[in-house]
N, CA, C and O of each residue as an XYZ file, in Angstrom:
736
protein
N      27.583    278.286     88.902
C      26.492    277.709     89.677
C      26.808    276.240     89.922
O      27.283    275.498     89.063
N      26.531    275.917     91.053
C      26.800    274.262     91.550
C      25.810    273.261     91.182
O      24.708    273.799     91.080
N      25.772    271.795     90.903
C      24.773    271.264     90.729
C      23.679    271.061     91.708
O      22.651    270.495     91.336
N      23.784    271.388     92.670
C      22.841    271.586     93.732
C      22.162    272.427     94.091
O      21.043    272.437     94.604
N      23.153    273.502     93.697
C      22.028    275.106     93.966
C      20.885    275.421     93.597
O      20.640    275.311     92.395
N      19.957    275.850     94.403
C      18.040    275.817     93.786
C      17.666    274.647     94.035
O      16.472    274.769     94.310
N      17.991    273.396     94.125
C      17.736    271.809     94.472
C      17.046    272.065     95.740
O      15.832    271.909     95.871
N      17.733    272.411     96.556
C      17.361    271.905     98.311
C      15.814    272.680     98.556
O      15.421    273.841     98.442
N      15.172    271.366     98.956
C      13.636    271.909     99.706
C      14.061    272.162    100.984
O      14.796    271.504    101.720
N      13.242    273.677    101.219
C      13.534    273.832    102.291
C      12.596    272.665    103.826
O      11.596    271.958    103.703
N      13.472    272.921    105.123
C      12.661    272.060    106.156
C      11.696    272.504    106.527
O      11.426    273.695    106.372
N      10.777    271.495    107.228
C       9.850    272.603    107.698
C      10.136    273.083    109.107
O       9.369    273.974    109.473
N      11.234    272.636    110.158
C      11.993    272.604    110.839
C      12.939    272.260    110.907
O      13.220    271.239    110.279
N      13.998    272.958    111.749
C      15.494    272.260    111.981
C      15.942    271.553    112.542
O      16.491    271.928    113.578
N      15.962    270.232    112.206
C      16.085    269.175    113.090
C      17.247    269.357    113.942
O      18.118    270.204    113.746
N      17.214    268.346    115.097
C      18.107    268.260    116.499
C      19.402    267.930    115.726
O      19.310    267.312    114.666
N      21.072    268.460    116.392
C      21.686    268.604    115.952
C      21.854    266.689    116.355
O      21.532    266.299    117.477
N      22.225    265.983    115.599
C      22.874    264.569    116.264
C      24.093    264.442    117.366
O      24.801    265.445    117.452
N      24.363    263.528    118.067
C      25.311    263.388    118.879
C      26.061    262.159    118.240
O      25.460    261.103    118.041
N      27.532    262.344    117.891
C      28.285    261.320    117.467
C      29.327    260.426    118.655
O      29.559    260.792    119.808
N      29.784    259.314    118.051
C      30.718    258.734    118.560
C      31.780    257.978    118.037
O      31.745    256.839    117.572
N      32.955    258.931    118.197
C      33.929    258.491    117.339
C      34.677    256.698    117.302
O      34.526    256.075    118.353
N      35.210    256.173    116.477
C      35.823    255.414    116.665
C      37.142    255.090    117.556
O      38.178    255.721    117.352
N      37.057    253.990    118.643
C      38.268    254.461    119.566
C      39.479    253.599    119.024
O      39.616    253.305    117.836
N      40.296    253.249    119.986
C      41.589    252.081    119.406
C      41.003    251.099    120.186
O      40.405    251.113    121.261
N      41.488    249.778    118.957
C      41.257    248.531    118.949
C      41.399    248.387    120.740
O      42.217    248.854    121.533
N      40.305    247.598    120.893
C      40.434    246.943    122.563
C      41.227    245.338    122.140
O      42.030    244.980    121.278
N      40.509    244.679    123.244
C      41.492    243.400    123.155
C      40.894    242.176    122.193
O      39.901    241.494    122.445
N      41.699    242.084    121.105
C      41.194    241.138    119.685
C      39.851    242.009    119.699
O      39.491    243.002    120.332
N      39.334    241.287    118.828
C      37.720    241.671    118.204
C      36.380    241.210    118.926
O      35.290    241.424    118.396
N      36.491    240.612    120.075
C      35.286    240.613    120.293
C      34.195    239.437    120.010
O      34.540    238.612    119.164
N      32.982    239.271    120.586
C      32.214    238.209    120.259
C      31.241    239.042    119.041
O      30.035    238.801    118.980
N      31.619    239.616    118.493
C      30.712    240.645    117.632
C      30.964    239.990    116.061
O      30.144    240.145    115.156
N      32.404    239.139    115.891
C      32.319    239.035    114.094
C      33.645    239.623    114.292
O      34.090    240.094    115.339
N      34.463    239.501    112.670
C      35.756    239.939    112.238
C      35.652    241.340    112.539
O      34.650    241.960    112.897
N      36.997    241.816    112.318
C      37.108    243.541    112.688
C      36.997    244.150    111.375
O      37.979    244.570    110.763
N      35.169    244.227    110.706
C      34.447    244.916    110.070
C      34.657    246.447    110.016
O      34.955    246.813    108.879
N      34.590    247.388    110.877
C      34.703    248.591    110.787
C      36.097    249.137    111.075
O      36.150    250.331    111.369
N      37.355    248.368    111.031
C      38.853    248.855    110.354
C      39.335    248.089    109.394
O      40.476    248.291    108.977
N      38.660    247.230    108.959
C      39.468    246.051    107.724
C      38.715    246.124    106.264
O      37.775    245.331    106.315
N      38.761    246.674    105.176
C      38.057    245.720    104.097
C      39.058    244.515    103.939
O      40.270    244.480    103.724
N      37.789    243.217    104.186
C      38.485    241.994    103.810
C      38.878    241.528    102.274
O      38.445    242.097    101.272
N      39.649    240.554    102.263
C      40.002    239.987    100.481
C      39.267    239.087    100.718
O      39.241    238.559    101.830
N      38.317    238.619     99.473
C      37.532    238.257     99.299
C      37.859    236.930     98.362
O      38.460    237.406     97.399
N      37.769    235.674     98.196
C      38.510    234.727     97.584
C      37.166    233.656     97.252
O      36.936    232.565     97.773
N      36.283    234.484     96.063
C      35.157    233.182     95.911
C      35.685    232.021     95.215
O      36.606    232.001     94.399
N      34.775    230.779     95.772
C      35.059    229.587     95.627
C      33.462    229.074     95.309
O      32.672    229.923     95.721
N      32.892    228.085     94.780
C      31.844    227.573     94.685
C      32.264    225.918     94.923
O      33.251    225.252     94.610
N      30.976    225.617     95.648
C      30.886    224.261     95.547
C      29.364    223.865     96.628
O      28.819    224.428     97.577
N      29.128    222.640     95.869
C      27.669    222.216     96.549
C      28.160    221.670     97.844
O      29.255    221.169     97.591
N      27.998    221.582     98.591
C      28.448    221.276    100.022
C      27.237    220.086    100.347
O      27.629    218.919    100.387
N      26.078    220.306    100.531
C      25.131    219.414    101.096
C      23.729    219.365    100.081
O      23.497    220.323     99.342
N      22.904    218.276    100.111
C      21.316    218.261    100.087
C      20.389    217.430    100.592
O      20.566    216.226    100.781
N      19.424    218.019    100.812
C      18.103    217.440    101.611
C      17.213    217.627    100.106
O      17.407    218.095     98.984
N      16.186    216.979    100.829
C      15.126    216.336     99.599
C      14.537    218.162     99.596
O      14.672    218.602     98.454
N      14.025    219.107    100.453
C      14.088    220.438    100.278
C      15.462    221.702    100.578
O      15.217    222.877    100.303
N      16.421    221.435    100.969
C      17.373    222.337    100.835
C      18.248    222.310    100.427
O      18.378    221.107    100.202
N      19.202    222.831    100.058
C      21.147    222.687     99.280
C      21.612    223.976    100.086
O      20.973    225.013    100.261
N      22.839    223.661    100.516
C      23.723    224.134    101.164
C      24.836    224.213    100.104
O      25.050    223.161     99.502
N      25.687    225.437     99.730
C      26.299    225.936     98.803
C      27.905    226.835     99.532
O      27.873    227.989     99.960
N      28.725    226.260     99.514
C      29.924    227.076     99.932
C      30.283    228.018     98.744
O      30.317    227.442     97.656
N      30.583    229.474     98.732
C      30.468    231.047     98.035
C      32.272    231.058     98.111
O      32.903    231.263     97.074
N      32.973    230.824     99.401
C      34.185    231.102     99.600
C      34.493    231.680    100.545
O      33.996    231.258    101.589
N      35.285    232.698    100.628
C      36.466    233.040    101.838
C      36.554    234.801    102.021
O      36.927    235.557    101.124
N      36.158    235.190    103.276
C      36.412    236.612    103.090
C      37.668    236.872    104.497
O      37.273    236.960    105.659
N      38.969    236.953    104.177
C      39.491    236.877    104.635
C      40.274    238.030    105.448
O      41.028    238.844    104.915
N      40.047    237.983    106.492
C      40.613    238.933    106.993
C      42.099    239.351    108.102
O      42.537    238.205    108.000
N      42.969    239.927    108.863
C      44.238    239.840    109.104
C      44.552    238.762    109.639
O      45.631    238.233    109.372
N      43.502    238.109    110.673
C      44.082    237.172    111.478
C      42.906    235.761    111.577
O      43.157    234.661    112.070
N      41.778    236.147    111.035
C      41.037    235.129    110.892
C      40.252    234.813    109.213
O      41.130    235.005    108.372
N      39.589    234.610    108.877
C      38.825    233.905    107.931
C      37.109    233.598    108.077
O      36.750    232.930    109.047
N      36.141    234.065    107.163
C      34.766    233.757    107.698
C      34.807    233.024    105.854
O      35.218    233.496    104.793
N      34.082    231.534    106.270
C      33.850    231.294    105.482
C      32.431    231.189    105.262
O      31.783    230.806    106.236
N      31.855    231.422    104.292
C      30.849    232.155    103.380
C      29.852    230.437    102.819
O      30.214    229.515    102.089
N      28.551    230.677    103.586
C      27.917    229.470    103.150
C      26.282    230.196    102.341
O      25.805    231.267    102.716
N      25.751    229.456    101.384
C      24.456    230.241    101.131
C      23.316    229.002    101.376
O      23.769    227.936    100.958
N      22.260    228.903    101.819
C      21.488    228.065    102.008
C      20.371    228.303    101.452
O      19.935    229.345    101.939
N      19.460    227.761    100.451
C      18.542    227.171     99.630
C      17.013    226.394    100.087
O      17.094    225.303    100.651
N      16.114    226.791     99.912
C      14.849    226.035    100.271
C      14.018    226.338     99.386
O      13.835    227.366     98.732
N      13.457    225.212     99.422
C      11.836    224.877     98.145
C      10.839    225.267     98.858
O       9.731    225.636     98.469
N      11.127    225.207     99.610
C       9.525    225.635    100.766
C       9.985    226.205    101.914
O      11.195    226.000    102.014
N       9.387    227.047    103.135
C       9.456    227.921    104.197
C       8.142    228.013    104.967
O       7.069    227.955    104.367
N       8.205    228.132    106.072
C       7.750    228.009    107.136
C       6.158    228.852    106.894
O       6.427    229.879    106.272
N       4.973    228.797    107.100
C       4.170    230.668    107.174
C       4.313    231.262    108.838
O       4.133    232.407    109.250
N       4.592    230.374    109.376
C       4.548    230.984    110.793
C       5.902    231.688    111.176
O       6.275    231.893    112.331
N       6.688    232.084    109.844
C       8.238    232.946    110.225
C       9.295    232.129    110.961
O      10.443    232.483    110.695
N       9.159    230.944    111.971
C       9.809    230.301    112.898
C      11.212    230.520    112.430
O      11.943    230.880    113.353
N      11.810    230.411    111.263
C      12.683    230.223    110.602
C      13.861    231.798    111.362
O      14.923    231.591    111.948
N      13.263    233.217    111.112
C      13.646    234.054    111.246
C      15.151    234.031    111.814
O      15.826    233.183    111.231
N      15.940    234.839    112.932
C      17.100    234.599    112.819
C      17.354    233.294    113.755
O      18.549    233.248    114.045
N      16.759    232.425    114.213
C      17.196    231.376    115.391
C      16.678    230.062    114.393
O      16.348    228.996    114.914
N      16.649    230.248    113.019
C      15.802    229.113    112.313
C      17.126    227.759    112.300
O      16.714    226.609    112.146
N      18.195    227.916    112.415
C      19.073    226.502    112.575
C      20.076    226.660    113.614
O      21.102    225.985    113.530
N      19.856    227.748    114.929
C      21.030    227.728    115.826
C      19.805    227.345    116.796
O      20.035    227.918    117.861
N      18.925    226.816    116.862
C      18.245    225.990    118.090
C      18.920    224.721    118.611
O      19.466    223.822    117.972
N      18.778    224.842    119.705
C      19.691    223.383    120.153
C      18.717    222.358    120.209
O      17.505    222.476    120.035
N      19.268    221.498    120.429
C      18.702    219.917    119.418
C      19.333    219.299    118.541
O      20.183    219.801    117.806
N      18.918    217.981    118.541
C      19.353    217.191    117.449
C      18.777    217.189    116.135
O      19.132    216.266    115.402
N      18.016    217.975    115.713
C      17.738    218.244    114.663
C      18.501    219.141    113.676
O      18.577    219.135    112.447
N      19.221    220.172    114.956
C      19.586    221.472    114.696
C      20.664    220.971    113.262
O      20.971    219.856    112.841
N      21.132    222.793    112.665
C      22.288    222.650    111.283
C      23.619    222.423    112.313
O      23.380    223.095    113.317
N      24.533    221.946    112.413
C      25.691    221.651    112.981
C      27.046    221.721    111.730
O      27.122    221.169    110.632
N      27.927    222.564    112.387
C      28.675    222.898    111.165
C      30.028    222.829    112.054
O      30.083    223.283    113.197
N      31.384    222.051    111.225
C      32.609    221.714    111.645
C      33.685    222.055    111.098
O      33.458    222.387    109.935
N      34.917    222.149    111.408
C      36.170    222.046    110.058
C      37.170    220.954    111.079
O      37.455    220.787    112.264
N      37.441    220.406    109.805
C      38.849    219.635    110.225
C      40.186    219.688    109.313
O      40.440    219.329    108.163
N      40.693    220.109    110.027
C      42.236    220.392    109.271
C      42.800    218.892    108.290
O      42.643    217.678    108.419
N      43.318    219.545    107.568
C      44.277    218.283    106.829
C      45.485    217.155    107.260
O      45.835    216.083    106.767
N      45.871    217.833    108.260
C      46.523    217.630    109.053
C      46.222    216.453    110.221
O      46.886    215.524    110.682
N      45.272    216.825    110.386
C      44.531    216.087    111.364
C      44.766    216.034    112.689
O      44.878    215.073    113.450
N      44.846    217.607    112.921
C      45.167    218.161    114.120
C      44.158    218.537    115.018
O      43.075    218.005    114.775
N      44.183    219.230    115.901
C      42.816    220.032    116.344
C      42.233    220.787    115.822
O      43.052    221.356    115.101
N      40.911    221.397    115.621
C      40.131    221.730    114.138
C      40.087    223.608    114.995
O      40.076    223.908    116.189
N      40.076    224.219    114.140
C      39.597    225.438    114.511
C      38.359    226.045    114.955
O      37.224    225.800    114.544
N      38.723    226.876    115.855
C      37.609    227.160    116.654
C      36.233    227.766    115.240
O      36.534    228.511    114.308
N      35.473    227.457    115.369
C      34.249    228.145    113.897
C      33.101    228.683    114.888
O      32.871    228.149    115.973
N      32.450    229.733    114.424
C      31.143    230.583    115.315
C      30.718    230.802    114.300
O      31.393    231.074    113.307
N      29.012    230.693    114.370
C      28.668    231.737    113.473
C      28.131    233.454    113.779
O      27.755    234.078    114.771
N      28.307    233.704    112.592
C      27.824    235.452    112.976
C      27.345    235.949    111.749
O      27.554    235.373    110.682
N      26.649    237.096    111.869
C      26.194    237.379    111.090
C      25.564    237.159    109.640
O      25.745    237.505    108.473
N      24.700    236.361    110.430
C      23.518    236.258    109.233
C      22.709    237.192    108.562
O      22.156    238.181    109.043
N      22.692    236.703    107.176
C      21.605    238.208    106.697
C      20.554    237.722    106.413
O      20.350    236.508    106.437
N      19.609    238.692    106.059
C      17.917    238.240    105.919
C      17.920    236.867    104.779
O      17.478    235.727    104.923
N      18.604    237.515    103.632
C      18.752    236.655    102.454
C      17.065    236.690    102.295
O      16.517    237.210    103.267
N      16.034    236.157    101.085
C      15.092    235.921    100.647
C      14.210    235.654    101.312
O      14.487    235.740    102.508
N      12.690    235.192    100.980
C      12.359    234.472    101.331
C      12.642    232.512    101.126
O      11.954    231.639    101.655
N      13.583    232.352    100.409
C      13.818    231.047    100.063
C      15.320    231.099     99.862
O      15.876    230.530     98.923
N      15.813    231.652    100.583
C      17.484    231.902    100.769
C      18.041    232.630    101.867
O      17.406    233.618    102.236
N      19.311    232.283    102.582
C      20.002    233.071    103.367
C      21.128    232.637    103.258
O      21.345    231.426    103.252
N      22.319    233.778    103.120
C      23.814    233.193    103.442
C      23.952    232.887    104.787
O      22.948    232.780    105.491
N      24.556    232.803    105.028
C      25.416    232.574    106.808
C      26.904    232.114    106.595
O      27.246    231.170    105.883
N      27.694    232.891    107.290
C      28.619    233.190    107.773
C      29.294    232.567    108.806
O      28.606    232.452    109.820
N      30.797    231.979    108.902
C      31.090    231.316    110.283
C      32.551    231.786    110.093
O      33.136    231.687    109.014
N      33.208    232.407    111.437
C      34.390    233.070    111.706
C      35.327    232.126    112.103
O      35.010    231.360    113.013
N      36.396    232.040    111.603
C      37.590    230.635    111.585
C      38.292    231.302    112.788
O      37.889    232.457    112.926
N      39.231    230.930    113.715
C      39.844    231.699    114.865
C      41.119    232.028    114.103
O      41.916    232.779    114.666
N      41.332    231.689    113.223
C      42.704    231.822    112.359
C      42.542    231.839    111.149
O      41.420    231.756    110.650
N      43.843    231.972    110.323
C      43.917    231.563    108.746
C      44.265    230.417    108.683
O      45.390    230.277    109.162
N      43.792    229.432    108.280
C      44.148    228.522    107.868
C      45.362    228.005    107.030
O      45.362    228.301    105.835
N      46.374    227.281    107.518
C      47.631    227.027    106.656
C      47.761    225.562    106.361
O      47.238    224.795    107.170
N      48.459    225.001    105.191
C      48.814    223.759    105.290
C      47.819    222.598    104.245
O      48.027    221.398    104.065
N      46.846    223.363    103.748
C      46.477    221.905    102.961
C      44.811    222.510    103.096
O      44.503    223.602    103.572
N      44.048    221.676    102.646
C      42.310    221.884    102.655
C      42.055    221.458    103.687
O      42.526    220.360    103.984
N      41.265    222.123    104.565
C      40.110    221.814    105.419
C      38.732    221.197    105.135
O      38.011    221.636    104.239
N      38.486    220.462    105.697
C      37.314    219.824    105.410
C      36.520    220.151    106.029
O      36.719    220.245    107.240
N      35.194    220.488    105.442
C      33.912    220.962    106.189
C      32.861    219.895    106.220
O      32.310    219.158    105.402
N      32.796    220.216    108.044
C      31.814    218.628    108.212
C      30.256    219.350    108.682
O      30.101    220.237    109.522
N      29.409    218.806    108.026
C      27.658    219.789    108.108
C      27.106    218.521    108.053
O      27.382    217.590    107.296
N      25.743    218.644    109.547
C      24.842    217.850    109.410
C      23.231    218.450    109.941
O      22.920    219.273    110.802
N      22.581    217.785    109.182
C      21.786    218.838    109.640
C      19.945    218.278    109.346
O      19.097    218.640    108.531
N      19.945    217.212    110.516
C      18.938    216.193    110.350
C      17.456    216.704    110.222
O      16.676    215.898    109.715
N      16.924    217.994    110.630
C      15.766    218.673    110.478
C      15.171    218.879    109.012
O      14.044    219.193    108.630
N      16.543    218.536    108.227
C      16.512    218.950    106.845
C      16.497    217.666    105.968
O      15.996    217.588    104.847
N      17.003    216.860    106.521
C      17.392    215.754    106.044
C      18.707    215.222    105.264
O      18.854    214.293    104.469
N      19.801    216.382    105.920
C      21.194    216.387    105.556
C      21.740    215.521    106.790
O      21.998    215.946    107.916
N      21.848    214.293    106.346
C      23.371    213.206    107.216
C      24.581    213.971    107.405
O      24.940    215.088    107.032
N      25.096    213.069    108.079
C      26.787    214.049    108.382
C      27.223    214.069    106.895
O      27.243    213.004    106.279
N      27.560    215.184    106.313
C      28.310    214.901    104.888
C      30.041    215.904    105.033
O      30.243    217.086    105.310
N      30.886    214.907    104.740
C      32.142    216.018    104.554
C      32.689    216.082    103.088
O      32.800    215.176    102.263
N      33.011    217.469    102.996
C      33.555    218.151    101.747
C      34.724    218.848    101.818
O      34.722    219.616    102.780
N      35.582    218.871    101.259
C      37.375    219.342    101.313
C      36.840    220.846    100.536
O      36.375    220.892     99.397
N      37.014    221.917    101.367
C      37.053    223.084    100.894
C      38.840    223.489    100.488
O      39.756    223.056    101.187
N      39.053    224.293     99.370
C      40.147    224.937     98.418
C      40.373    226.167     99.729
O      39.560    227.031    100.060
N      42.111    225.838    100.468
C      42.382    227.089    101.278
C      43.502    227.596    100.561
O      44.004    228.617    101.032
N      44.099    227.034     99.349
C      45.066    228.030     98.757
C      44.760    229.670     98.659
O      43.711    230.282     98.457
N      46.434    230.211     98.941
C      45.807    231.446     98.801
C      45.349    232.200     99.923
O      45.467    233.425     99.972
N      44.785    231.451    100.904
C      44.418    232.341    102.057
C      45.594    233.342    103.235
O      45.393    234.265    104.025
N      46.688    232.649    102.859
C      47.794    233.193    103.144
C      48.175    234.733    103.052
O      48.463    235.695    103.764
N      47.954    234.269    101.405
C      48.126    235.699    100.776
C      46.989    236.576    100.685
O      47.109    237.801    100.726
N      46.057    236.070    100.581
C      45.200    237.184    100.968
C      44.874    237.981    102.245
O      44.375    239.069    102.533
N      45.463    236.777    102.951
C      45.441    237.754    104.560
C      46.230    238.709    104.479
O      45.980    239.605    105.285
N      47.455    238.950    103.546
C      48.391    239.847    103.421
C      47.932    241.336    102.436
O      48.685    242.301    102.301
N      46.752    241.242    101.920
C      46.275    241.707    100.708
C      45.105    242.735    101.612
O      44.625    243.723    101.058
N      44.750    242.381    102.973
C      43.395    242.807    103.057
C      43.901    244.380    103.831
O      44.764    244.636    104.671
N      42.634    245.456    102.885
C      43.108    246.849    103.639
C      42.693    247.046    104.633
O      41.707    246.578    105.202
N      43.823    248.161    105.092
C      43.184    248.362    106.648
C      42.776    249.501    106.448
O      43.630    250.090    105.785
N      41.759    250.264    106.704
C      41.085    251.131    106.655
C      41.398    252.915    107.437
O      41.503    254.075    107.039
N      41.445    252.089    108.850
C      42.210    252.736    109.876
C      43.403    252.467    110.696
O      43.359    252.033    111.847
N      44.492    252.755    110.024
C      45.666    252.108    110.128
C      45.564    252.507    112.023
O      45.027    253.473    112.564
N      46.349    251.270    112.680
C      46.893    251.575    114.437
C      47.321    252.951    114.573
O      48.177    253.443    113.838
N      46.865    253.442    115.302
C      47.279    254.994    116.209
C      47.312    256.053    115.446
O      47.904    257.006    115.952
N      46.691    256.285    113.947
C      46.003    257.270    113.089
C      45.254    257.726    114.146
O      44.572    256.884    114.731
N      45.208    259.380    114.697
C      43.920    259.789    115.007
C      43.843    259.199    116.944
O      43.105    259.800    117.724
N      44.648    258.096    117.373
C      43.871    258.211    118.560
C      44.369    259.096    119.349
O      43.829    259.333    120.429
């Protein structure tokens, strides 16, 4: 006998059969959507450090989830107090303005800085949310410095040298899930 057998309640109808849609081959790069999430688990390279504070928030760098050809680095954000009117919800620091959170990198080098977006934010708490920003590359060559200002809060321009050792190799480390031309 199976561990399931006698378990199943029956329906009280048979639901509609679903309609699927398979996964196709990679189109061109990834898209304005975020890293290539549904063929990559990324390597994951936590790092801690306080990055910023306002008299109510702290801004907290988590680290690096790195993936073949780019990098999202991993921020968590902190508040003593929150809004009751929700305002905050997902547009609560990508409003334009000078108030707005403004977030930078500058190479060590002191070259041209990499392109950074953010994406995918999650709910996080009511008195917390991570957020996420996609690097156009891996970063090589020395620490990047992360420049955040974010006057609504009462964070001045502040810069902090984030730890990119390693990202090298972890770009080399990260699985691919659905290897190229499996299946198409």
């Amino acid at each position: 006998m199976g561990f399931f057998d006698g378990r199943m309640v029956p329906a009280e109808h048979e639901p509609d059969r679903p309609e699927f849609v398979d996964l196709g081959p990679p189109g061109p790069r990834y898209g304005d959507d975020g890293p290539p999430a549904d063929r990559y688990l990324p390597t994951v390279l936590p790092r801690v450090a306080r990055v910023a504070e306002g008299p109510r928030v702290r801004v907290v760098f988590t680290g690096w989830e790195v993936w073949p050809e780019e990098v999202t680095l991993c921020l968590q954000l902190f508040w003593r107090r929150r809004r009751t009117d929700e305002v905050y919800g997902d547009a609560w620091y990508a409003r334009p303005g000078a108030g707005a959170l403004r977030v930078g990198l500058r190479p060590a080098h002191g070259g041209p800085g990499l392109t950074v977006r953010e994406y995918g934010t999650d709910p996080g708490g009511a008195f917390h949310r991570p957020v996420r920003f996609l690097l156009s590359a891996v970063p090589e060559g020395g620490p990047l410095t992360l420049v955040l200002e974010w006057p609504d809060e009462g964070i001045a321009e502040t810069a902090v040298a984030l730890d990119t050792s390693g990202l090298g190799e972890a770009a080399r480390r990260v699985v691919e899930i659905w290897p190229e031309g499996s299946g198409w």
